[in-house]
C-alpha positions as YAML, in Angstrom:
chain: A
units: angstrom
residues:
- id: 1
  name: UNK
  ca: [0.00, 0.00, 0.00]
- id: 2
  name: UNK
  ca: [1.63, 3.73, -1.08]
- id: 3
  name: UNK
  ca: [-0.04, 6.12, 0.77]
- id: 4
  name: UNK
  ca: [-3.02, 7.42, 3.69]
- id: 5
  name: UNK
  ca: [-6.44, 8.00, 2.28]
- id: 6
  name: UNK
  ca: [-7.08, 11.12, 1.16]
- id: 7
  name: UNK
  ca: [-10.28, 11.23, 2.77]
- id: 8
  name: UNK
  ca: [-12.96, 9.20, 4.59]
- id: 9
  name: UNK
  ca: [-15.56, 6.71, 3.34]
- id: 10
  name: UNK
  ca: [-18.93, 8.00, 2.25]
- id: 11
  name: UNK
  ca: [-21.88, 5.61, 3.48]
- id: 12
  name: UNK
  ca: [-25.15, 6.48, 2.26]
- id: 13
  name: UNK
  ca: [-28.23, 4.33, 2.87]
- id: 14
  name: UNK
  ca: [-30.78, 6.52, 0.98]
- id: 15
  name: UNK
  ca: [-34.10, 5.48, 2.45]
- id: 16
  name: UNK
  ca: [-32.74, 7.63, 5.82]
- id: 17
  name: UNK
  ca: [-31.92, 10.20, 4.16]
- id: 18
  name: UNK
  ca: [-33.58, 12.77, 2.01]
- id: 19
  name: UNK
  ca: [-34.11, 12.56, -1.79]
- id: 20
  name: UNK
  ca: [-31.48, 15.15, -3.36]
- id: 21
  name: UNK
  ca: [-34.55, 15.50, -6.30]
- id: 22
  name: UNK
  ca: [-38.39, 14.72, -6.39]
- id: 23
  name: UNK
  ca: [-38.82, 14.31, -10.32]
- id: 24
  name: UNK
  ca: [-40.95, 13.81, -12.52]
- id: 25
  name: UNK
  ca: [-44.37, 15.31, -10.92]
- id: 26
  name: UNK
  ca: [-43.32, 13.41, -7.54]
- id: 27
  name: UNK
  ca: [-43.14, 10.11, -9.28]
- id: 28
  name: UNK
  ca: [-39.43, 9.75, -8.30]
- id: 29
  name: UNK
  ca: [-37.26, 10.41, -5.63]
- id: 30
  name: UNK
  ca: [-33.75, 10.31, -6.51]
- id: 31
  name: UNK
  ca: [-30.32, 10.02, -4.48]
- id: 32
  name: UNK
  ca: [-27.23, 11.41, -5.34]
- id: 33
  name: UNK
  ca: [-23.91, 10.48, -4.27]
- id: 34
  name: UNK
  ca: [-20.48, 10.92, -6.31]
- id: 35
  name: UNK
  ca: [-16.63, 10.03, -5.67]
- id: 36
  name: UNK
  ca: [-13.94, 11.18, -7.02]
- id: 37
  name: UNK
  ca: [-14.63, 10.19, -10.94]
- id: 38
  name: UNK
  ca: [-18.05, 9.34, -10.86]
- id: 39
  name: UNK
  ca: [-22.21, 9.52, -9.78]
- id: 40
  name: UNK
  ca: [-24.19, 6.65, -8.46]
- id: 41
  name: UNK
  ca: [-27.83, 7.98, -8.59]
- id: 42
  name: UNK
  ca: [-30.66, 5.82, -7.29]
- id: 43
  name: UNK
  ca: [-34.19, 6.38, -8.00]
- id: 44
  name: UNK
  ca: [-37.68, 5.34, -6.14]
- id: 45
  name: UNK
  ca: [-40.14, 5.25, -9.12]
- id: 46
  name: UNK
  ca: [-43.54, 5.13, -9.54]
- id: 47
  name: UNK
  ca: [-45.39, 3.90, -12.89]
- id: 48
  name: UNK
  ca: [-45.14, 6.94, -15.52]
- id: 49
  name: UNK
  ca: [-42.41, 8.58, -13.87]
- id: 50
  name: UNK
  ca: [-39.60, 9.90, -16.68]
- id: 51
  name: UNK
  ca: [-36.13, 10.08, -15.76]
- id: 52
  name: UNK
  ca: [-34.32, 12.01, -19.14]
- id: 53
  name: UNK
  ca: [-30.83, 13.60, -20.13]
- id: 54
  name: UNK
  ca: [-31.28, 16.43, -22.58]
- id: 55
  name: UNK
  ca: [-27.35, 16.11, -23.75]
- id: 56
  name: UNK
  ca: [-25.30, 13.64, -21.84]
- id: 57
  name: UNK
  ca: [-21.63, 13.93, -22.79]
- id: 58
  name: UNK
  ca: [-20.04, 10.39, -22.09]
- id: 59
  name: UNK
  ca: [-21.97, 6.99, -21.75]
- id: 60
  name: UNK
  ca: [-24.37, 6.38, -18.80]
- id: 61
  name: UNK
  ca: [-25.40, 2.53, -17.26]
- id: 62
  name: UNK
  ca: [-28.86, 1.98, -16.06]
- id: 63
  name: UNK
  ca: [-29.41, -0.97, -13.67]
- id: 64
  name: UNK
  ca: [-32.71, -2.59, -12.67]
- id: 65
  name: UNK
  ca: [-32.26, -5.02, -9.94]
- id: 66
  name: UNK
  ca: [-34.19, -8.17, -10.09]
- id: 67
  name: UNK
  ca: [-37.01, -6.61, -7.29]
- id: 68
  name: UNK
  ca: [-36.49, -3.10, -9.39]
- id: 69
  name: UNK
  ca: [-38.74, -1.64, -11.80]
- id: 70
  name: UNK
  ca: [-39.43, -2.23, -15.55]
- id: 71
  name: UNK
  ca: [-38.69, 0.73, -17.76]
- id: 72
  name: UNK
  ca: [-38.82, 1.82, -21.53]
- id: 73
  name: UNK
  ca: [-35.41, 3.38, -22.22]
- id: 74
  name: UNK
  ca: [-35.00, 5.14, -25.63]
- id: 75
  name: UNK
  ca: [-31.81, 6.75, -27.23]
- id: 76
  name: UNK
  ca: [-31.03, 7.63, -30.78]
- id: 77
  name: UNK
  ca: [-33.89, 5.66, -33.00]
- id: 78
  name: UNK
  ca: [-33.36, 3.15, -31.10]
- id: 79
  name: UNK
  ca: [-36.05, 1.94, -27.45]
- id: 80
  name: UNK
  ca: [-35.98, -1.48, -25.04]
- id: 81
  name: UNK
  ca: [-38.48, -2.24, -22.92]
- id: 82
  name: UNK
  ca: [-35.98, -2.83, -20.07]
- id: 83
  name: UNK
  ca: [-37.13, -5.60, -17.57]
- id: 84
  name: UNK
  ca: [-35.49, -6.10, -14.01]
- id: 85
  name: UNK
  ca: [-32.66, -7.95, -13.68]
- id: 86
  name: UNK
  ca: [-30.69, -5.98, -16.29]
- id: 87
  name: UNK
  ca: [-28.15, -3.58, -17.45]
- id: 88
  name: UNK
  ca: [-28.39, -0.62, -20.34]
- id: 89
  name: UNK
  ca: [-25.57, 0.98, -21.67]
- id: 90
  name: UNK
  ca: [-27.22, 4.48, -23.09]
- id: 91
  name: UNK
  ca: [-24.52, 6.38, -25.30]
- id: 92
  name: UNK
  ca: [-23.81, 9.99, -25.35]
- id: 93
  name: UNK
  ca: [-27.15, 12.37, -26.30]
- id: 94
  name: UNK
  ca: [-30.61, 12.88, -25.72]
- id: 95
  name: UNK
  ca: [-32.04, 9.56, -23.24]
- id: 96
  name: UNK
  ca: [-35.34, 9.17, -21.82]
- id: 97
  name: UNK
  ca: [-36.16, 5.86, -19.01]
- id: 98
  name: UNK
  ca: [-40.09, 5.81, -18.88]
- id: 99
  name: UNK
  ca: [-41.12, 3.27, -15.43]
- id: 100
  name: UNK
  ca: [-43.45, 0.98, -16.37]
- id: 101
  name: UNK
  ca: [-43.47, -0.46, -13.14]
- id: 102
  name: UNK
  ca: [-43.22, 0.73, -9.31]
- id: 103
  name: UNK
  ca: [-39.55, -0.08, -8.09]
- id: 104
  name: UNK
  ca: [-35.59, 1.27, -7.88]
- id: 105
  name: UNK
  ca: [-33.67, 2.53, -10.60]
- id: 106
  name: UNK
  ca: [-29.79, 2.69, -10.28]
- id: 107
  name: UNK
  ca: [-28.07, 5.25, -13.05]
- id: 108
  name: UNK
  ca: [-24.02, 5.67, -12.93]
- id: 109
  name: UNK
  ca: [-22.29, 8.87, -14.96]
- id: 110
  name: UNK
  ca: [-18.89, 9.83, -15.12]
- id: 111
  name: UNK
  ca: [-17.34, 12.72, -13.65]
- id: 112
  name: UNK
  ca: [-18.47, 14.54, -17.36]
- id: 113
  name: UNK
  ca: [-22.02, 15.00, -16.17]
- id: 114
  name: UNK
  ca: [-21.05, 18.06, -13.74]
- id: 115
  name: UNK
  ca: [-24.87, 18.51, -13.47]
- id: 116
  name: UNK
  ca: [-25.48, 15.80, -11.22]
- id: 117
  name: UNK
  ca: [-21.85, 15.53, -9.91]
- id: 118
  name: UNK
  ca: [-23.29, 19.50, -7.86]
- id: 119
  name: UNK
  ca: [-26.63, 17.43, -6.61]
- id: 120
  name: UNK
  ca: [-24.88, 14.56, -4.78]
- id: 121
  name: UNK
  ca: [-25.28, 14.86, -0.89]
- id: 122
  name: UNK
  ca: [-21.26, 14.09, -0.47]
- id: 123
  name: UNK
  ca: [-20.27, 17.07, -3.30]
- id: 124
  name: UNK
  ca: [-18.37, 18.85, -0.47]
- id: 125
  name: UNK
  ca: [-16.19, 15.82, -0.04]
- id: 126
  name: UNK
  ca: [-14.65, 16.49, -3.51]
- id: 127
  name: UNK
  ca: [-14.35, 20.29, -3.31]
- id: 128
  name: UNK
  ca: [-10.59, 19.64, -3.94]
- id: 129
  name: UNK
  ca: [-10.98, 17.26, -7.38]
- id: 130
  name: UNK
  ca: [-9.53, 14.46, -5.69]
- id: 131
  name: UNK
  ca: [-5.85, 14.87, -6.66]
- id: 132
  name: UNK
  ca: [-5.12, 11.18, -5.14]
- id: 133
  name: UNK
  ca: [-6.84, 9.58, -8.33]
- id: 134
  name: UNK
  ca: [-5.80, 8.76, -11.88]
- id: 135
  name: UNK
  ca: [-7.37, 10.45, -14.41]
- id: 136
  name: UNK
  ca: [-10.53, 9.34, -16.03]
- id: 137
  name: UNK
  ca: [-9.75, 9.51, -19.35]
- id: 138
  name: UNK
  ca: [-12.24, 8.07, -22.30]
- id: 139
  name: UNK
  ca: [-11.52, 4.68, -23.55]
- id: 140
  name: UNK
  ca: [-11.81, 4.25, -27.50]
- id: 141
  name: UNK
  ca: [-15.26, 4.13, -28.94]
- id: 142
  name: UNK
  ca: [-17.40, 0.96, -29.42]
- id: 143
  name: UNK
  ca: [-16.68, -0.69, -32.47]
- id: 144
  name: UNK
  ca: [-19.65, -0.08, -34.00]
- id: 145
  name: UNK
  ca: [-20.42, 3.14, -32.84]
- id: 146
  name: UNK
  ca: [-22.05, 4.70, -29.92]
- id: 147
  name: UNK
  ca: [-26.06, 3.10, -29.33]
- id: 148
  name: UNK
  ca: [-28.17, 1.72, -26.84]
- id: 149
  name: UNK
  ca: [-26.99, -1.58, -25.52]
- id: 150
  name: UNK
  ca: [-29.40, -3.67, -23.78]
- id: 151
  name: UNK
  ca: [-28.23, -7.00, -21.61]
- id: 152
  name: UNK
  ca: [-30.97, -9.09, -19.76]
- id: 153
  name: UNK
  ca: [-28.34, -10.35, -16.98]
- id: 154
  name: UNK
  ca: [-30.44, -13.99, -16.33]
- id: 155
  name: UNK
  ca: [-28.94, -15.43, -19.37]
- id: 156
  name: UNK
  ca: [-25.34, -14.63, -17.02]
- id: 157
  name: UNK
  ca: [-25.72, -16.70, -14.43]
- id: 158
  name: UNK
  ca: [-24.66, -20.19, -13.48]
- id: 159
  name: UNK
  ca: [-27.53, -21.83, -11.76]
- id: 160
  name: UNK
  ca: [-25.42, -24.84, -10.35]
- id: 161
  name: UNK
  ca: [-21.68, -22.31, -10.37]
- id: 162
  name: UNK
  ca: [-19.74, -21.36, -7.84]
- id: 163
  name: UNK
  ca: [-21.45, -18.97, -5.30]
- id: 164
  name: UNK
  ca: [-19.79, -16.18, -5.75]
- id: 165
  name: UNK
  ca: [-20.52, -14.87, -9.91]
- id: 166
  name: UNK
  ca: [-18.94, -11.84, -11.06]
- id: 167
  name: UNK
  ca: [-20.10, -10.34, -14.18]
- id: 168
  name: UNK
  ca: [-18.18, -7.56, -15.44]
- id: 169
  name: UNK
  ca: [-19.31, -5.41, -18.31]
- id: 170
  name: UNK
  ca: [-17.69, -1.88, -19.32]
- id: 171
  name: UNK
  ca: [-18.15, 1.40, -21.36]
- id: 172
  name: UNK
  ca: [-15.54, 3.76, -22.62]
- id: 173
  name: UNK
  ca: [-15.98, 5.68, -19.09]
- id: 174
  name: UNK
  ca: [-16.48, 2.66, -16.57]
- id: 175
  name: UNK
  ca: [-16.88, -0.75, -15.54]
- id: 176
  name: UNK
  ca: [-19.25, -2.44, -13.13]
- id: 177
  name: UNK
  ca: [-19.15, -6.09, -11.59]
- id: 178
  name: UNK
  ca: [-23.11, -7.31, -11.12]
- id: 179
  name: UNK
  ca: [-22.43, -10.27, -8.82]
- id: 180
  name: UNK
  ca: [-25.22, -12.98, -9.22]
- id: 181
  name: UNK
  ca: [-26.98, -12.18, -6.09]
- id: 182
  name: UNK
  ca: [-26.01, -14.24, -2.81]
- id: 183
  name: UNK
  ca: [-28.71, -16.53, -1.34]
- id: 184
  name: UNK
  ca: [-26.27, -17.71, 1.16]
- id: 185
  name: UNK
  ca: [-24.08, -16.10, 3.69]
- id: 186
  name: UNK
  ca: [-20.36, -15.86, 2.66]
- id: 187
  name: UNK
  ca: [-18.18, -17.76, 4.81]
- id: 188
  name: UNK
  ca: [-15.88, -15.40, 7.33]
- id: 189
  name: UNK
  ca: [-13.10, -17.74, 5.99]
- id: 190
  name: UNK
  ca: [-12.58, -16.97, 2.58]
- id: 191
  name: UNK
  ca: [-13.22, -12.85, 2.62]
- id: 192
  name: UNK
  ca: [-10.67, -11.05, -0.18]
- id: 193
  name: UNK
  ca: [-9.57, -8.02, 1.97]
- id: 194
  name: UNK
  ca: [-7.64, -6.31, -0.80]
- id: 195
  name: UNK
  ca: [-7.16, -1.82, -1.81]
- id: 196
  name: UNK
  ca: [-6.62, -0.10, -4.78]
- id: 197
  name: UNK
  ca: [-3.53, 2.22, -5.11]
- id: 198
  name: UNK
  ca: [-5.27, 5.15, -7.35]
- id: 199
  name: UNK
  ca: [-8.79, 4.45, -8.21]
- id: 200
  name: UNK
  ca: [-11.97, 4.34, -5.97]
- id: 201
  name: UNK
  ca: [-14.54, 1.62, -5.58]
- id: 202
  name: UNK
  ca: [-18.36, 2.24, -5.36]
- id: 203
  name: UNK
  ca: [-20.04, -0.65, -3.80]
- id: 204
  name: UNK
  ca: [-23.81, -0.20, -4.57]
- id: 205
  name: UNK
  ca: [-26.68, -3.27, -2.29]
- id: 206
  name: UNK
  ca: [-30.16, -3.13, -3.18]
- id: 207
  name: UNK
  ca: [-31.22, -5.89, -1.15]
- id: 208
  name: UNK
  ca: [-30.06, -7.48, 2.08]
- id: 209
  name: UNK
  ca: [-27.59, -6.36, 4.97]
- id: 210
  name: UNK
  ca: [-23.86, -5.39, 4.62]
- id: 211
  name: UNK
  ca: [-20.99, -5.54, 6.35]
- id: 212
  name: UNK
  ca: [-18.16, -3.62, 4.46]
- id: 213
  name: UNK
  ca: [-15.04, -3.63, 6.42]
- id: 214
  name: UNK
  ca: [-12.46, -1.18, 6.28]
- id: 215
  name: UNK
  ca: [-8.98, 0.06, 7.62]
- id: 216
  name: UNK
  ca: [-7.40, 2.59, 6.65]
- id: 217
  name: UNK
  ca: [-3.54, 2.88, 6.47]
- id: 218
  name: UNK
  ca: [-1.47, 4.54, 9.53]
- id: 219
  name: UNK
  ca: [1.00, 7.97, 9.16]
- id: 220
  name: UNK
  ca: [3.33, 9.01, 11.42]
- id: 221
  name: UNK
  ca: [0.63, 10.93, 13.42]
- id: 222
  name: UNK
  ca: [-1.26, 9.04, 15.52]
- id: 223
  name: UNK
  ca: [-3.69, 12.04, 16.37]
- id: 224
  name: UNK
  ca: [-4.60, 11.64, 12.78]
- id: 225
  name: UNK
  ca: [-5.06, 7.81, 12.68]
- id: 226
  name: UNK
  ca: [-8.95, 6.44, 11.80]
- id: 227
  name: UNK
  ca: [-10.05, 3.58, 13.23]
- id: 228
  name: UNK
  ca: [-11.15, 0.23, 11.83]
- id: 229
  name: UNK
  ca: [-14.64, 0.60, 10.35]
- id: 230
  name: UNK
  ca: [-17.25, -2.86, 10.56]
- id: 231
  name: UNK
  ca: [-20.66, -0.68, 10.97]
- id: 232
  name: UNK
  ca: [-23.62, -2.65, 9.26]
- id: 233
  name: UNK
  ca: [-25.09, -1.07, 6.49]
- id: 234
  name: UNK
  ca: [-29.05, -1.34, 5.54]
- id: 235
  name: UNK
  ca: [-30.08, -1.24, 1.71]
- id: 236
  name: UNK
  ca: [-30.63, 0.48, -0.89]
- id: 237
  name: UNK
  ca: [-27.41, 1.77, -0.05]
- id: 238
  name: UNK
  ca: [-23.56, 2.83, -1.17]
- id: 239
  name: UNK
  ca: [-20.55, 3.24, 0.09]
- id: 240
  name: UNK
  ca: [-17.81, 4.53, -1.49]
- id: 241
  name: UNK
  ca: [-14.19, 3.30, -0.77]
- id: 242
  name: UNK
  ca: [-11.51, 5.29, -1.47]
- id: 243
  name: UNK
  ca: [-8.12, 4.93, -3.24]
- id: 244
  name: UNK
  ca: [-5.91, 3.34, -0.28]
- id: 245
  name: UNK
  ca: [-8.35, 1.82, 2.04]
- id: 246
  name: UNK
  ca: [-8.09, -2.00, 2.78]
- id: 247
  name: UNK
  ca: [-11.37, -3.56, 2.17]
- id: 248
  name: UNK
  ca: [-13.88, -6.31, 1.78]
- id: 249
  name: UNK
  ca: [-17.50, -7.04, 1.69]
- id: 250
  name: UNK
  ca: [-19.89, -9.18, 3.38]
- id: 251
  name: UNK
  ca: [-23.78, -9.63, 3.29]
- id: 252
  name: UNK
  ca: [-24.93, -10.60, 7.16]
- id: 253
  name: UNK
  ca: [-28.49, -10.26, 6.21]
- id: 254
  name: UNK
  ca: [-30.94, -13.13, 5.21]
- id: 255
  name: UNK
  ca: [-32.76, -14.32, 1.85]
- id: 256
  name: UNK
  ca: [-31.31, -12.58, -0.91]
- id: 257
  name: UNK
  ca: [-29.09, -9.96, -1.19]
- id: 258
  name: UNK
  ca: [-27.00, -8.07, -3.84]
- id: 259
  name: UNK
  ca: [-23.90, -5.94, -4.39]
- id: 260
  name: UNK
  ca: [-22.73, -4.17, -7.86]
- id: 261
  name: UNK
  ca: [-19.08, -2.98, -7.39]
- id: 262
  name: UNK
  ca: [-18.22, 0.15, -10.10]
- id: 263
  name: UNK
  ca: [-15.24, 1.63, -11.03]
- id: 264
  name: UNK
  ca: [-14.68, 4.51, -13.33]
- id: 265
  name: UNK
  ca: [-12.48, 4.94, -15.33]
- id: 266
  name: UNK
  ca: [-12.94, 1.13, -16.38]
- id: 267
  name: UNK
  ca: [-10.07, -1.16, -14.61]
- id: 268
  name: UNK
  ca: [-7.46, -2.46, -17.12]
- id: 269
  name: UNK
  ca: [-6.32, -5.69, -14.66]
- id: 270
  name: UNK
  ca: [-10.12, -6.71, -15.67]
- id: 271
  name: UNK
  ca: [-10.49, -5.40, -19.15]
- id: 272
  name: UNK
  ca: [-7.15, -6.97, -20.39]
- id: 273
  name: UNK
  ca: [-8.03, -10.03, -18.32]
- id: 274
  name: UNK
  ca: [-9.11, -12.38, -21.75]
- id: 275
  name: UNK
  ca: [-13.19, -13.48, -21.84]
- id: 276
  name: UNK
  ca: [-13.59, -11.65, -17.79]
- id: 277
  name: UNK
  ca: [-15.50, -8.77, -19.37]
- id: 278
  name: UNK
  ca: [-19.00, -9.99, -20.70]
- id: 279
  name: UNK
  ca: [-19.16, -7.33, -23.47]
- id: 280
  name: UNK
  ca: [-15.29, -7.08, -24.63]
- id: 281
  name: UNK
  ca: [-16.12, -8.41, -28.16]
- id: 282
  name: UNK
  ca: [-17.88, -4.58, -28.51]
- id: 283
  name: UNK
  ca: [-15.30, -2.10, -26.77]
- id: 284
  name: UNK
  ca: [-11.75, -1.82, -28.11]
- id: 285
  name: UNK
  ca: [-8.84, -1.62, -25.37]
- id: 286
  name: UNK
  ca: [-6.61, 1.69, -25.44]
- id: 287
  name: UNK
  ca: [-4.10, 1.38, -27.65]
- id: 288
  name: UNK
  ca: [-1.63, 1.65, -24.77]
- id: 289
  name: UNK
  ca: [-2.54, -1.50, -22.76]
- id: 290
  name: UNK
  ca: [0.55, -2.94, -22.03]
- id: 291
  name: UNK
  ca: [-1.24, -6.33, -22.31]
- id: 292
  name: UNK
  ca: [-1.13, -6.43, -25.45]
- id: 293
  name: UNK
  ca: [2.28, -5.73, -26.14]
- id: 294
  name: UNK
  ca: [4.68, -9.22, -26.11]
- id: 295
  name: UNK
  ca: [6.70, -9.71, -22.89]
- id: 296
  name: UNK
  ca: [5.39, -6.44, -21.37]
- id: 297
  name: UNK
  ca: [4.43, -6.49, -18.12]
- id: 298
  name: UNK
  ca: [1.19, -7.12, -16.93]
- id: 299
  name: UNK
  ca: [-1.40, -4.21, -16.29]
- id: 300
  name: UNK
  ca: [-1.03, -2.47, -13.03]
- id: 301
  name: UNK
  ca: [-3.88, -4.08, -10.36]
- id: 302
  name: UNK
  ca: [-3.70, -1.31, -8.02]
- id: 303
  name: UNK
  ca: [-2.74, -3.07, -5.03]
- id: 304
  name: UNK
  ca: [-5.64, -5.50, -5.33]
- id: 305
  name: UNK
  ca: [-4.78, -9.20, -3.61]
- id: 306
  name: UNK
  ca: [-8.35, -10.77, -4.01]
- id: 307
  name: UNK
  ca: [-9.02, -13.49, -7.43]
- id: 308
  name: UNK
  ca: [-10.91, -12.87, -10.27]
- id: 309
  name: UNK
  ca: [-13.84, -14.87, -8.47]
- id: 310
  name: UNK
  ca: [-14.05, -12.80, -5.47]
- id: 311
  name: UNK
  ca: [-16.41, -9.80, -4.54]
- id: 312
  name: UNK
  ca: [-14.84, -6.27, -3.53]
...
């Protein structure tokens, strides 16, 4: 580990806390909270509420958990009735998400959209631009152009697989890892406790309890030291982790339960990481990946020590 956290971890369980907008003729209430690079924005919706962008300037994700509502979500010339239990990838533009149903609605942007970057509840936590992280530069456009991708995530999942599912899908701005949700309790044997050296982690539960443990690395100053953090978290929630911070996650809660780690920019340790990324056939890698250069060495992981199979 190089270096003491630039700042602390934001928790935000939204249902105890207010909305940051009422949209849509009171139809949704919305929740706002950013890092360093990025927005996680959660909405309540009702059936008829409208949720649009006028001009987004990068890519946006949409997420409807499986208990989440259904939505028709329209960009370009192109619409998909969106039902829950999947992921939209809505490019750059004009972008309207109509609920069809009552449920939550989970939208990431990048840093770009400095609209809803001012809303977020935590924007005075980034009043310095958070200096600590790398940049989050664009990635190189789809291959066949920017459009509406649409990815029921049933099809995803192993029903008789290993517990633990990742499945990782990017954008040229970010990446996100939609775990197969956990019907059992993860064993306090095999957590991944792992940090990342220059990038944050956004760790977004619809459903069930959480547990995500935390220490943070020691100066010289012990006035300054924080102390280990293992406070339960209800859901809908997110925390965000920052660059530094050791870390892992586990659901204590019972029935179901899900977490959706995202990082933005996208990580290269899992986009150069052959057949990990559901959706690499349609992004191309930057041209400087080292990966793909013969006897380079291997992308940077950012201090991570947990597999490929294991939760943030």
């Amino acid at each position: 580990m190089s270096g003491i956290a630039a700042r602390q971890a934001t928790k935000a369980e939204f249902r105890k806390m207010p909305p940051q907008l009422v949209e849509s003729g009171g139809k949704a209430k919305t929740w706002i909270t950013r890092g360093g690079n990025f927005a996680v924005v959660v909405s309540e919706v009702e059936p008829g509420a409208v949720l649009s962008r006028a001009n987004n300037p990068e890519e946006y994700m949409i997420i409807l958990p499986p208990e989440g509502a259904s939505a028709t979500i329209e960009a370009g010339d192109r619409k998909v009735e969106a039902k829950p239990d999947s992921l939209t990838i809505v490019p750059p533009g004009a972008s309207t998400l109509t609920a069809t149903t009552k449920g939550l609605v989970a939208r990431i942007f990048s840093k770009a959209s400095d609209d809803i970057m001012a809303k977020a509840s935590n924007a005075a936590t980034y009043a310095d631009g958070a200096p600590e992280l790398a940049p989050p530069d664009l990635w190189p456009e789809p291959y066949d152009g920017y459009r509406l991708r649409h990815y029921p995530l049933a099809q995803y999942a192993k029903p008789d697989g290993d517990r633990i599912q990742p499945r990782v899908f990017r954008s040229t701005n970010m990446l996100v890892n939609l775990f197969v949700h956990y019907k059992s309790r993860r064993s306090t044997k095999a957590l991944s406790p792992h940090w990342h050296d220059d990038f944050e982690q956004a760790s977004l539960t619809l459903s069930g309890k959480w547990i995500h443990h935390m220490r943070y690395n020691w100066g010289s100053d012990l006035d300054t030291w924080t102390p280990d953090d293992h406070g339960e978290m209800g859901t809908p929630s997110v925390i965000i982790i920052p660059a530094t911070v050791v870390h892992t996650s586990r659901d204590v809660g019972d029935g179901e339960s899900s977490l959706y780690d995202i990082f933005c920019p996208p990580r290269m340790d899992f986009a150069a990481k052959k057949g990990f990324v559901i959706n690499e056939d349609e992004y191309p890698l930057p041209a400087t990946n080292a990966a793909a250069t013969p006897g380079a060495p291997a992308p940077k992981t950012g201090g991570t020590l947990l597999s490929w199979q294991k939760p943030g």
